[in-house]
PLY file of the C-alpha trace (Angstrom):
ply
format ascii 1.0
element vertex 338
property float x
property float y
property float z
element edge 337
property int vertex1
property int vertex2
end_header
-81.01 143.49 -32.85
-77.50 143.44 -31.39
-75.62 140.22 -32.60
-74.65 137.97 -29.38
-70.19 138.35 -29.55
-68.95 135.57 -27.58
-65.50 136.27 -25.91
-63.83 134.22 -28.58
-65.40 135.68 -31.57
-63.77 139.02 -30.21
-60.70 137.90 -29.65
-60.45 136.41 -33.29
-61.78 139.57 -34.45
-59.17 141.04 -33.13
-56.53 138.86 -33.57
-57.45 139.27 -37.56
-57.32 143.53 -37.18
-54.01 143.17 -35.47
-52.76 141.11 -38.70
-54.18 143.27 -40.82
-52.79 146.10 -39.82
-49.65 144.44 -39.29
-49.90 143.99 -42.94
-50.38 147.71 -44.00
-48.02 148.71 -41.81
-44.93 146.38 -42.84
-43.81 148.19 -46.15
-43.54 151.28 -43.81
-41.47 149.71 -41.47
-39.16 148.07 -44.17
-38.45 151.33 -45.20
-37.32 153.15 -42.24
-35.39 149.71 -41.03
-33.79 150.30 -44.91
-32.93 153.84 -43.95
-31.59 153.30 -40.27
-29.31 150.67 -41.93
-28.30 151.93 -45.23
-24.34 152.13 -44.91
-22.40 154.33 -44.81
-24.18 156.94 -43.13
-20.67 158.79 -42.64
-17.75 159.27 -44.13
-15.31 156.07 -44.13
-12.14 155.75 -42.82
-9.36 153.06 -44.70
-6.44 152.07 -42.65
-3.34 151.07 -44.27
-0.71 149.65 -42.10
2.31 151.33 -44.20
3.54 154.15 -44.67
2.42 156.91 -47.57
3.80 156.47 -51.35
4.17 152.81 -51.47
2.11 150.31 -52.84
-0.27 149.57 -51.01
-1.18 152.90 -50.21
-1.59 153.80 -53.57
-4.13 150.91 -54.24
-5.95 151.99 -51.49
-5.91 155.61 -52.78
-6.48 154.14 -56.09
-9.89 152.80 -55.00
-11.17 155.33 -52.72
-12.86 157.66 -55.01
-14.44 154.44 -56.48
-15.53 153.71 -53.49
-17.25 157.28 -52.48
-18.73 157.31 -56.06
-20.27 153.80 -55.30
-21.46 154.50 -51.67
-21.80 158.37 -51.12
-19.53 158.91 -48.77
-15.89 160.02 -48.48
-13.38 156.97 -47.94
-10.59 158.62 -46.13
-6.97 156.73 -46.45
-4.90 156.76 -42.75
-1.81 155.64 -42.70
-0.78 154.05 -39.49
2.63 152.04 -39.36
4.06 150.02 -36.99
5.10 146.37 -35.21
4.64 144.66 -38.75
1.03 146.15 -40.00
-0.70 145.14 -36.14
-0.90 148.53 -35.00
-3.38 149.05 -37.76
-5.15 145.50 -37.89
-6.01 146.09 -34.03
-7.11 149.63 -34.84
-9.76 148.18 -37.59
-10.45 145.25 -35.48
-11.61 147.73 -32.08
-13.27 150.07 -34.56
-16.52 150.44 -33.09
-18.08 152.94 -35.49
-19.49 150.51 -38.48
-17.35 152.76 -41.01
-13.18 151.87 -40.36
-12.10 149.62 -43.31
-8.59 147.95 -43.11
-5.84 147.51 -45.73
-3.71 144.51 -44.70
-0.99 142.19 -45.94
-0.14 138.81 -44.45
0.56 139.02 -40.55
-1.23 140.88 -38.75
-4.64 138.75 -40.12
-2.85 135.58 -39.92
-0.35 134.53 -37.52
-0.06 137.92 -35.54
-0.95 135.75 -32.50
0.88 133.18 -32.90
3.94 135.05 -32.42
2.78 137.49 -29.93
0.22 136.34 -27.78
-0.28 139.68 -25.74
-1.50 141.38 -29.03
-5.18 142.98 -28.32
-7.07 141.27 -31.16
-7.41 137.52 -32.35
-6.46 137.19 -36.01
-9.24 134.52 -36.75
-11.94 135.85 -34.87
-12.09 139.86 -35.31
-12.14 140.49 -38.73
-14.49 140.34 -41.76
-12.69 139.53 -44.68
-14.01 141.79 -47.87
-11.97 140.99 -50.76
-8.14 140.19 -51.83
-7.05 142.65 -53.91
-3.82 141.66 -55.52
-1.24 139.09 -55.35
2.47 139.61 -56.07
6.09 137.45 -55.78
8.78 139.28 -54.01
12.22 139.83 -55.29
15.17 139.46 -53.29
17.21 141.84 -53.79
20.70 142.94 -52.11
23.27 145.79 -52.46
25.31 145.30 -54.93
28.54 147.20 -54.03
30.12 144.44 -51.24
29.44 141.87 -53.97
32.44 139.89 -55.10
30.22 138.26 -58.21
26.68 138.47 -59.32
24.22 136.04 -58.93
22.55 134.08 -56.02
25.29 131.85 -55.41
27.92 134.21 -55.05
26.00 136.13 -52.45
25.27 132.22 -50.54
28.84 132.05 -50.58
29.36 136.04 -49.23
26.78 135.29 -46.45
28.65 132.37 -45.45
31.79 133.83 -45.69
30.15 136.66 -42.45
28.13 134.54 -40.27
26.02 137.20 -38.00
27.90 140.20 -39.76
25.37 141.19 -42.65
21.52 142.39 -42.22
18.39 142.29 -44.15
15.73 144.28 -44.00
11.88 143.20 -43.61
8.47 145.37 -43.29
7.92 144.58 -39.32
8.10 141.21 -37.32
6.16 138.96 -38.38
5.13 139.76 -41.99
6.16 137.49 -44.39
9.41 139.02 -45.37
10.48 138.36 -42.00
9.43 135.14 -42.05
10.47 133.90 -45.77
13.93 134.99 -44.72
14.03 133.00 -41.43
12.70 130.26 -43.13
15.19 131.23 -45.52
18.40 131.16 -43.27
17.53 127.64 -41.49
17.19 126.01 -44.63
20.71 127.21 -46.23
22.46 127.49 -42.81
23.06 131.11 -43.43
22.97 133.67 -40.24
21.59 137.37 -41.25
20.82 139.90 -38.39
16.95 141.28 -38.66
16.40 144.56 -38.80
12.51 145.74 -39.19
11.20 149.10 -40.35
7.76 150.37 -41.25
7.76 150.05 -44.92
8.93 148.80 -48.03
10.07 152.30 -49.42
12.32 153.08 -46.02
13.61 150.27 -45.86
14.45 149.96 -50.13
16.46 153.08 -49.21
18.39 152.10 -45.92
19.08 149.03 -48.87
20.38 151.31 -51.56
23.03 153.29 -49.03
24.45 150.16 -47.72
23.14 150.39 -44.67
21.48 147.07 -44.71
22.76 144.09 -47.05
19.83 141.94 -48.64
15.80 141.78 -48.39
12.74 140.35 -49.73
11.09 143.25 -51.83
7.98 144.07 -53.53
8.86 144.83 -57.98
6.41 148.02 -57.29
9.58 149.30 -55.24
12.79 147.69 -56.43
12.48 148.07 -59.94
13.55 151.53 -60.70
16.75 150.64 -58.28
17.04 147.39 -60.00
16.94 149.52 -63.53
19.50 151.79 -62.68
21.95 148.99 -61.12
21.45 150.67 -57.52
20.27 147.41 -56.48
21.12 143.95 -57.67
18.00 141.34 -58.14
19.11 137.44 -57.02
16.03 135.41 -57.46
11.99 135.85 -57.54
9.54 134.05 -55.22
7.05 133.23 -57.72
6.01 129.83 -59.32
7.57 131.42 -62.85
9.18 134.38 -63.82
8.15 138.10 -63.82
7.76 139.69 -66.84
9.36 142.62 -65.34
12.23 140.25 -64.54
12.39 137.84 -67.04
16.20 137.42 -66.20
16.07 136.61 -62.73
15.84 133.31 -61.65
13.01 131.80 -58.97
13.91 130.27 -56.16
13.13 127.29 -57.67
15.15 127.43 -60.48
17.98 128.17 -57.85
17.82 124.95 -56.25
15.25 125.72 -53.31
12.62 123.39 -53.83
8.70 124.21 -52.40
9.59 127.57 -51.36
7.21 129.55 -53.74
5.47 132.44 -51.66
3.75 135.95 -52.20
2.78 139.20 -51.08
-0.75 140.39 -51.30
-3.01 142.99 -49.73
-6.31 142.60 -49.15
-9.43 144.08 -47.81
-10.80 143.48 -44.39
-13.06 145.01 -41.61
-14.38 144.41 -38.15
-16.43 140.78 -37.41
-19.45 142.15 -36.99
-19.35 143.88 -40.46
-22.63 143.16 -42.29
-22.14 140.10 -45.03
-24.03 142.00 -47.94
-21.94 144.97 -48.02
-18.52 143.22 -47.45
-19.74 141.87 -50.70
-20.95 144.65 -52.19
-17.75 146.63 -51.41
-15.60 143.47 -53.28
-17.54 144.08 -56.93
-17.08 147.80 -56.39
-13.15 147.06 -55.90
-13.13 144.06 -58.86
-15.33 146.46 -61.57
-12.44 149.02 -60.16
-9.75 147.22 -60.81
-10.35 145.78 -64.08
-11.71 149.18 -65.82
-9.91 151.84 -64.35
-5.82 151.84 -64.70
-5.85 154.86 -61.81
-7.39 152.55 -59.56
-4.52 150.02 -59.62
-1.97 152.32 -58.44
0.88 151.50 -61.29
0.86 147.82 -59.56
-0.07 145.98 -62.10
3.09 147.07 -64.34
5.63 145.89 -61.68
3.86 142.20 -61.72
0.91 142.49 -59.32
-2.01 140.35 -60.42
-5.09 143.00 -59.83
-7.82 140.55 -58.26
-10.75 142.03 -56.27
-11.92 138.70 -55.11
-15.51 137.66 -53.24
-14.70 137.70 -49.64
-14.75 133.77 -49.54
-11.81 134.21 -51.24
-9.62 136.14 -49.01
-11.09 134.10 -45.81
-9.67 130.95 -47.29
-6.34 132.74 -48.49
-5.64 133.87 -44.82
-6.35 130.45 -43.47
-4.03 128.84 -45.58
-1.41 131.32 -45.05
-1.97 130.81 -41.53
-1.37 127.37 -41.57
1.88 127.70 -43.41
3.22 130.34 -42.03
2.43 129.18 -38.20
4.39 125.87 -38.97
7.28 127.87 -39.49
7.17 129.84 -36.75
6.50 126.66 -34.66
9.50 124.52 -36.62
12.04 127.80 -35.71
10.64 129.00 -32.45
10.34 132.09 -33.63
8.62 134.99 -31.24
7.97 138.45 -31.02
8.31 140.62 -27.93
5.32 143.13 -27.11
0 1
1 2
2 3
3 4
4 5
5 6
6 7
7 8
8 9
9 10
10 11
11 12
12 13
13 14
14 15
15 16
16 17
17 18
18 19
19 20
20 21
21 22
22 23
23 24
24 25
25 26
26 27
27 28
28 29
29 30
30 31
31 32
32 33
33 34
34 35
35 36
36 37
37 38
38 39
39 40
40 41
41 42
42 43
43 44
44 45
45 46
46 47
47 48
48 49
49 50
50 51
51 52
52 53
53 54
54 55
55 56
56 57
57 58
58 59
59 60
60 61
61 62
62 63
63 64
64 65
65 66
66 67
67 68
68 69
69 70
70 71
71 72
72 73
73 74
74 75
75 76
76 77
77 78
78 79
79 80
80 81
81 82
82 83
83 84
84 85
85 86
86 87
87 88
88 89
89 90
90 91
91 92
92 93
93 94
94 95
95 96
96 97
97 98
98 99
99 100
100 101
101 102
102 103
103 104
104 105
105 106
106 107
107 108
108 109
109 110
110 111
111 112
112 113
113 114
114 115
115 116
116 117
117 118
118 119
119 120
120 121
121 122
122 123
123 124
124 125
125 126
126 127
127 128
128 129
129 130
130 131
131 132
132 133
133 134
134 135
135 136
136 137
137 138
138 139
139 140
140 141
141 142
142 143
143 144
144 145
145 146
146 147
147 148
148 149
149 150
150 151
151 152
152 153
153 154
154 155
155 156
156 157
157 158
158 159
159 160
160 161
161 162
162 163
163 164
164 165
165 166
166 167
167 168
168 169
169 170
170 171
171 172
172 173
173 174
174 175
175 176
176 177
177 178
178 179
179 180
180 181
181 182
182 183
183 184
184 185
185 186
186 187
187 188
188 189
189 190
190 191
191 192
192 193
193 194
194 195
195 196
196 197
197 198
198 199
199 200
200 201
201 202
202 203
203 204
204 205
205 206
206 207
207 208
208 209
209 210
210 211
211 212
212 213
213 214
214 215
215 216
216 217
217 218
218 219
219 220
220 221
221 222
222 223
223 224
224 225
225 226
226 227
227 228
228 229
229 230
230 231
231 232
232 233
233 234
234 235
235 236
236 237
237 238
238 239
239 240
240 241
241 242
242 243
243 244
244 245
245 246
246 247
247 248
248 249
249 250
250 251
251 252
252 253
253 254
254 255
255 256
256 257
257 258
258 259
259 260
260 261
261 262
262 263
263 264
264 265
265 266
266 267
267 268
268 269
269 270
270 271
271 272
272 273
273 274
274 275
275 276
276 277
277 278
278 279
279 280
280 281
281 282
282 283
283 284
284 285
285 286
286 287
287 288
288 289
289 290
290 291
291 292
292 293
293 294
294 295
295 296
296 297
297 298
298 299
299 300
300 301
301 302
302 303
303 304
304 305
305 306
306 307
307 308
308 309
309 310
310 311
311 312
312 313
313 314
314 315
315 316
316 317
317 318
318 319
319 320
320 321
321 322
322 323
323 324
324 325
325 326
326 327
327 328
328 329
329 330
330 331
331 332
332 333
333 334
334 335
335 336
336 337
């Protein structure tokens, strides 16, 4: 005898197979959405916005093989200079291929905007931060052979003495050692002409032959100058003293109160970068960093606290930096011309 099926009893007959099968069929599908997603599927590419040899190229060379070792993929450094680090923050920030990692410092992830408007990315809204990497006070440094005396008073008084007739060097518009020096020059009434290059190394040298007069440097490049009396060290921009300087004064200890600032470089990629493996990437870079001395590129012996941060970290670092930096620019008018 046939049983009597009513329409409904069919459809909840159904409805059950469909769920079953569902069911069976969901640890199948987890694993190919697993494989279609599982990053990096090529090699990837890590864009550093200065030029080979200094440090922040080495760090990044310094972590690659880490991170191919890690992922199993190539990470491929590219150097890519220019206007102050934003050639290469807009280059990671239109990367469409889910495998361009960025380098940056300051900037070009913070107030790159602010003084450029017609700049092709927005600082706050294109980027996935993935970890800060390390944190550093500059030195400013000068050429020592126009000196009358040492120290930082004696070159106030030089400065003063040439209104408009001396130059300092930064890394591009708009990074922080053109700003700290603008800042800088309002606050002392001093008047130094900008000039910008691509890098701390060509710009240490152009320092060294005279051919500009004072900037705000990194230890990883000054020192050996410094060392060798090439280059003459006036005061540090750190809360204390470098070890590597324990002579040199801060700014603070000069008589230029709240004025404490620092370099630092730190990992970012595009927005839509997936949060797990921004994460991921940041232990990779922090085990990295603590274990392996290669992997920190030599910075850690000029002064440079090795970090590796979460990403939180470096998301709330460039906000802050953004605030204080933007104020500046606002306070001295300060813009930059695409």
């Amino acid at each position: 005898m046939t049983p009597n099926i009513t329409a409904s009893t069919m459809g909840h007959l159904l409805s059950r197979r469909g769920a079953i099968a569902a069911i069976c069929a969901a640890p199948a599908l987890a694993t190919r959405a697993f494989a279609e997603t599982r990053w990096p599927r090529q090699p990837v590419k890590i864009i550093v916005g200065l030029p080979a040899g200094g440090g922040t190229d080495l760090l990044a060379r310094g972590l690659a093989p880490h991170l191919a070792a890690a992922f199993g993929q190539p990470f491929i450094v590219e150097n890519l200079t220019g206007a102050g680090g934003n050639v290469a923050a807009a280059a990671v920030a239109h990367a469409g291929d889910g495998h361009t990692l960025g380098i940056v410092q300051g900037g070009p992830t913070t107030t790159a905007k602010v003084l450029n408007p017609m700049i092709s990315y927005d600082p706050q809204r294109d980027f996935k931060a993935v970890s800060l990497l390390t944190r550093v006070p500059f030195v400013l440094t000068v050429n020592p052979g126009s000196l009358p005396a040492a120290g930082f008073a004696a070159w106030l008084d030089h400065v003063r003495a040439q209104p408009g007739k001396l130059n300092y060097a930064s890394v591009g518009p708009g990074t922080v050692t053109h700003l700290a020096m603008e800042e800088l020059k309002a606050r002392l009434g001093i008047d130094l002409v900008h000039v910008p290059y691509r890098g701390f190394p060509p710009a240490t040298l152009d320092l060294v032959a005279g051919r500009v007069q004072a900037m705000f440097n990194v230890p990883s490049t000054a020192l050996e100058f410094i060392a060798d009396g090439r280059l003459a060290a006036l005061a540090q921009t750190g809360a204390a003293r470098l070890a590597s300087l324990p002579a040199i004064p801060t700014l603070a200890e000069a008589g230029i109160r709240d004025a404490s600032f620092f370099g630092w470089a730190g990992m970012v990629a595009p927005a839509e970068f997936p949060d797990d493996t921004a994460m991921r990437l940041s232990e990779v870079m922090r085990e990295a960093l603590r274990a392996d001395p290669a992997a920190r590129g030599g910075l850690d012996r000029a002064g440079n606290e090795m970090l590796g941060t979460p990403p939180a970290e470096l998301a709330a670092l460039q906000v802050s930096e953004a605030a204080r930096w933007s104020t500046v620019i606002a306070r001295l008018g300060l813009t930059i011309q695409p």
